[in-house]
N, C-alpha and C positions, 0 to 999 in steps of 0.2 A: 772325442769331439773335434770336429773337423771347420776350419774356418778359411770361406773362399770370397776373394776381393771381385765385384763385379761390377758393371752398370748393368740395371736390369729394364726392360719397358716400363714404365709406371702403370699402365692397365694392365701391366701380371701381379701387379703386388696386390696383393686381400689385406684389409685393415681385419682387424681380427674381432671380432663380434661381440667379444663380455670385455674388451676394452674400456675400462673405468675410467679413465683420463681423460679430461676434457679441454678445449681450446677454443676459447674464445673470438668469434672474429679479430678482435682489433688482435689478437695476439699475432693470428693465423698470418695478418697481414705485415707485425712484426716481424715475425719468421722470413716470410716473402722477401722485405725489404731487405734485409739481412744476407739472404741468397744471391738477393740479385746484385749488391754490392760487394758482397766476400767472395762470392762464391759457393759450394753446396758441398762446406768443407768436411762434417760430419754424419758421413753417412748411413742410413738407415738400418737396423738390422731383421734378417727375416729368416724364416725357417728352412727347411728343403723343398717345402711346399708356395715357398714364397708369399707365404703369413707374413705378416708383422708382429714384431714382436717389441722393438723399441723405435721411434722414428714417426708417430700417428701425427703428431703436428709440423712435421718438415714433410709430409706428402701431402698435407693438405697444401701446404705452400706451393710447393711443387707444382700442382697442378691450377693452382690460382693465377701461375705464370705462365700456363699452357707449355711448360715443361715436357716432351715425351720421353723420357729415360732418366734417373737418375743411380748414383755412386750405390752402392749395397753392399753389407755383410753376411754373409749365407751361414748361419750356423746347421752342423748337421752334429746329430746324434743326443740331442736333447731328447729328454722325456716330456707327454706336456705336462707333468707336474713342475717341472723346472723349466721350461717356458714360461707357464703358468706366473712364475715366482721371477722370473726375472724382467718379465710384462712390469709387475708393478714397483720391483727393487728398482729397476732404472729409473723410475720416473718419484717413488718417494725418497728413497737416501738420498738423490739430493737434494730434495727440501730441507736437510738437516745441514745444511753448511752456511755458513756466515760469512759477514766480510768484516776484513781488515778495513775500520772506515776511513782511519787516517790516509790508508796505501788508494783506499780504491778515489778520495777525495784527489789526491797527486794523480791517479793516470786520469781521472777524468778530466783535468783541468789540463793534461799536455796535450792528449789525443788530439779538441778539436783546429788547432792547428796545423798537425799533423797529417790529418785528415785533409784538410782543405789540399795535400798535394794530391791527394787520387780522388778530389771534387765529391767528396762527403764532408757529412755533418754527426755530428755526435749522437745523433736518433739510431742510427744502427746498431750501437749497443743496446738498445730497449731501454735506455732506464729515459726516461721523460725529463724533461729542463726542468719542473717543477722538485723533484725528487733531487737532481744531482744544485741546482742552486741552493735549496734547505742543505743539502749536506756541506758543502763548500762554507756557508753560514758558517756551521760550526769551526772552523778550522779557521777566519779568518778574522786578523785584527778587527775591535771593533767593529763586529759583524751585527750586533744586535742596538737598535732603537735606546738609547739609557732611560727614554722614557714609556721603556717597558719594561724595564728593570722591576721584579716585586722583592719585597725583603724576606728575607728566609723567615723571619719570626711569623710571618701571614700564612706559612704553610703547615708551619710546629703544632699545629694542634688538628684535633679527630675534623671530620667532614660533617658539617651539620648539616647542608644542606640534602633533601631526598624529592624524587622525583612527584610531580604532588604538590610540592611547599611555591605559597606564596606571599611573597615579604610585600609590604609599605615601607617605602623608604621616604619618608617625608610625603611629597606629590608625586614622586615614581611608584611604580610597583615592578617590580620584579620575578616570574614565577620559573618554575624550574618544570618541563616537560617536553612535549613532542609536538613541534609547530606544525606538523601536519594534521593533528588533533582541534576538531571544532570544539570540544568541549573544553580542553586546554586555554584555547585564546579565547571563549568564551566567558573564560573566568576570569582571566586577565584583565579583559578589558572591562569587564563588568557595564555590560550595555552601550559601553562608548563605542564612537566606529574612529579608526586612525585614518587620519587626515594626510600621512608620509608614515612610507616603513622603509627600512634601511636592511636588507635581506641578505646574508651570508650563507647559502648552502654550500655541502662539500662539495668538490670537483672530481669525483670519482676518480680520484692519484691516488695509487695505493702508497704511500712514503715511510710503511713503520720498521723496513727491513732496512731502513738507510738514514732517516733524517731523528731527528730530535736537539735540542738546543743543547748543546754542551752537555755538562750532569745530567740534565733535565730530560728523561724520555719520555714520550707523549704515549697514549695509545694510539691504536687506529681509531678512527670514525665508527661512528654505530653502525653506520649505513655508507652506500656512494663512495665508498673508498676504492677504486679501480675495478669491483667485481661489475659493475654493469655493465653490460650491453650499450651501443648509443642508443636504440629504443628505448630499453628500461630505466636509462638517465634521462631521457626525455620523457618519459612517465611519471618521475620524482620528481623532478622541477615544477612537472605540469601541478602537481597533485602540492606540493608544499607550498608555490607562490599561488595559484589559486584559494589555497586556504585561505592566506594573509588577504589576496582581495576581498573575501568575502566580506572579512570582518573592517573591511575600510570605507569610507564615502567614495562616492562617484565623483571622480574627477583627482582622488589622492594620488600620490606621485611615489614608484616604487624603485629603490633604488638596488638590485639585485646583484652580488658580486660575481666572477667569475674568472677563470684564467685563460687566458689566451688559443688554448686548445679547445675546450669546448661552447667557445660563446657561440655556435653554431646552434650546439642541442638547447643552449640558455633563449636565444632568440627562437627558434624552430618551437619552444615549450611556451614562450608569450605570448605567438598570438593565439593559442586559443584559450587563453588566460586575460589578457590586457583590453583594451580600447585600442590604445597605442603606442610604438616606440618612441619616444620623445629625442631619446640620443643616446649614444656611447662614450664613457667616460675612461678617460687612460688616468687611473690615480696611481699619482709618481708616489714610490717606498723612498725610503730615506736611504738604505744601502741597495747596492747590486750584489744578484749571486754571480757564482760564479759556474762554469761549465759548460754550456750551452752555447751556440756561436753565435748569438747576439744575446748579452749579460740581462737579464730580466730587473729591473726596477718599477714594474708598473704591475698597478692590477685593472683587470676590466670592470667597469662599473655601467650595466643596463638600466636606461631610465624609462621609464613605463606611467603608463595612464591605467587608471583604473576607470572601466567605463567608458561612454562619450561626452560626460562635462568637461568642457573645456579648461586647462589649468591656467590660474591665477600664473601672470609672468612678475614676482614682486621682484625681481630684480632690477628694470627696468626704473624704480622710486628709488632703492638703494632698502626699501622693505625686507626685514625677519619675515619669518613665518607670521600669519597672523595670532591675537590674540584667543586663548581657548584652542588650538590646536592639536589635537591628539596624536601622536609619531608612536609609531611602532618599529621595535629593533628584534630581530629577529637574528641569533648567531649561532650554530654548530656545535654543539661540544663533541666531548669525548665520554667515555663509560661513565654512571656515575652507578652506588649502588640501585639496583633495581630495573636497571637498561638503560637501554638509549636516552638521551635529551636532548634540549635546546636549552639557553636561556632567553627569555625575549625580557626586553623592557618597554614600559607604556607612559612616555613624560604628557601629562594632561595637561599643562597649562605654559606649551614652549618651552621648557625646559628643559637641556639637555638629561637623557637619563647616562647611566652607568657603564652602557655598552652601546653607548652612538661613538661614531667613528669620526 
């Protein structure tokens, strides 16, 4: 087996046609950004025939940058059963590697300085500000809220709740399912319409290879956890805040949360959902992460109309919400048995429920 270092044209290279691997735009243009600040340091490998054989998502990049030639490996005297097999050993053995999270917390947090002398930013590593400030969390004094602290004895016993169930909690109610489901909030609300919903969907960051609070690992997301598309996350926002309109009054006020990266697709999915934007809210966190070259302490908060009735301005009096009010909270989980869920809560008469924010 013979190995020969080249640059070769990029229109001689054949991606290889039962190529399983797939690459996502936003990756592709990960990749891109990555080249076009490092360099196009790992180069591609191809056959004698100038197949592809590892390298499918750095020539798409390649050519996204209107690149005409790049760096290449020429294997010769492969078989293609061992082509075949090393098509897809390159690309799954290393899905099998981990990280050191304490070491990768330390370079991530020296890098973006670093960086700033050859005018980058920490995005060229691919990992997202949301992902490397959860991580940094855990490693720092005092990183978490004490009054999110729960006590371990709240977790020591079996999981009672199943997706389906719905508690009365005095004048709350409570139900455990899938907020994009009409028949879910249907039941919920049992006939009322919400007057204010207070909305948390995922932000399609995939974070479970890196973040979790200390001890405490989370899963991923049921859904929207970094696999979509911006279309297909523009499809889910559209399709889960639309829901919660349905079931609210003309003129209720939706408060939708989001991170800084995608309030594009959050906005772009409201207006064929909404009446109107009311405004954008920067809600300060109580700690910063850390990693990113401007430290994140904020989340995005969309404010929306539902409808064209006009909204009530009580602020203006120094007025609550009015009396008989019905608020819907709508937040995210994780796995429970049985699939995906949400938990929403519904406080009927002003009162805060259990997951208002």
């Amino acid at each position: 087996m013979l190995y020969t270092h080249m640059v070769v044209p990029i229109d001689q290279v054949r991606p290889h046609p039962s190529n399983a691997r797939t690459h996502s735009k936003k990756q592709v243009r990960q990749i891109a950004a990555s080249i076009r600040a490092l360099g196009f340091a790992a180069p591609i490998l191809i056959d004698e025939n100038k197949v592809l054989i590892a390298g499918h998502g750095r020539l798409e990049a390649a050519k996204s940058l209107g690149m005409a030639s790049i760096p290449a490996i020429i294997v010769c005297g492969l078989s293609e059963a061992k082509k075949r097999a090393l098509r897809l050993a390159d690309n799954r053995i290393a899905l099998s590697a981990g990280w050191d999270r304490e070491k990768l917390a330390m370079e991530l947090a020296a890098l973006p300085e670093l960086l700033l002398e050859d005018d980058l930013d920490i995005s060229v590593t691919g990992f997202e500000p949301a992902e490397i400030d959860a991580l940094h969390a855990d490693f720092e004094d005092a990183a978490t809220d004490p009054a999110d602290e729960i006590d371990d004895s709240c977790l020591a016993g079996p999981a009672i709740t199943q997706v389906g169930d719905l508690w009365q909690l005095g004048k709350h109610r409570l139900g455990c399912g899938d907020a994009r489901s009409r028949d879910d909030l249907s039941r919920l609300l049992a006939g009322e319409r919400a007057h204010m919903a207070f909305l948390d969907p995922p932000y399609n960051v995939a974070v479970g290879s890196v973040v979790g609070r200390g001890a405490v690992k989370h899963s991923e997301f049921a859904m929207a956890s970094g696999e979509m598309s911006r279309d297909a996350f523009i499809a889910f926002l559209t399709e889960t805040l639309g829901a919660a309109a349905q079931f609210s009054i003309d003129g209720a006020v939706h408060f939708a949360c989001m991170d800084w990266r995608h309030i594009e697709e959050l906005v772009t999915a409201s207006r064929s959902v909404y009446g109107a934007m009311l405004n954008l809210i920067a809600w300060v966190k109580t700690n910063a992460g850390q990693g990113s070259f401007y430290r994140s302490q904020h989340e995005m908060i969309g404010v929306f109309r539902v409808g064209a009735t006009p909204t009530l301005e009580h602020n203006r009096t120094g007025a609550a919400w009015p009396q008989q009010v019905e608020r819907l909270a709508l937040r995210w989980g994780e796995h429970l048995p049985g699939g995906p869920h949400e938990r929403f809560a519904c406080s009927p008469h002003g009162q805060a429920s259990g997951d208002d924010r």
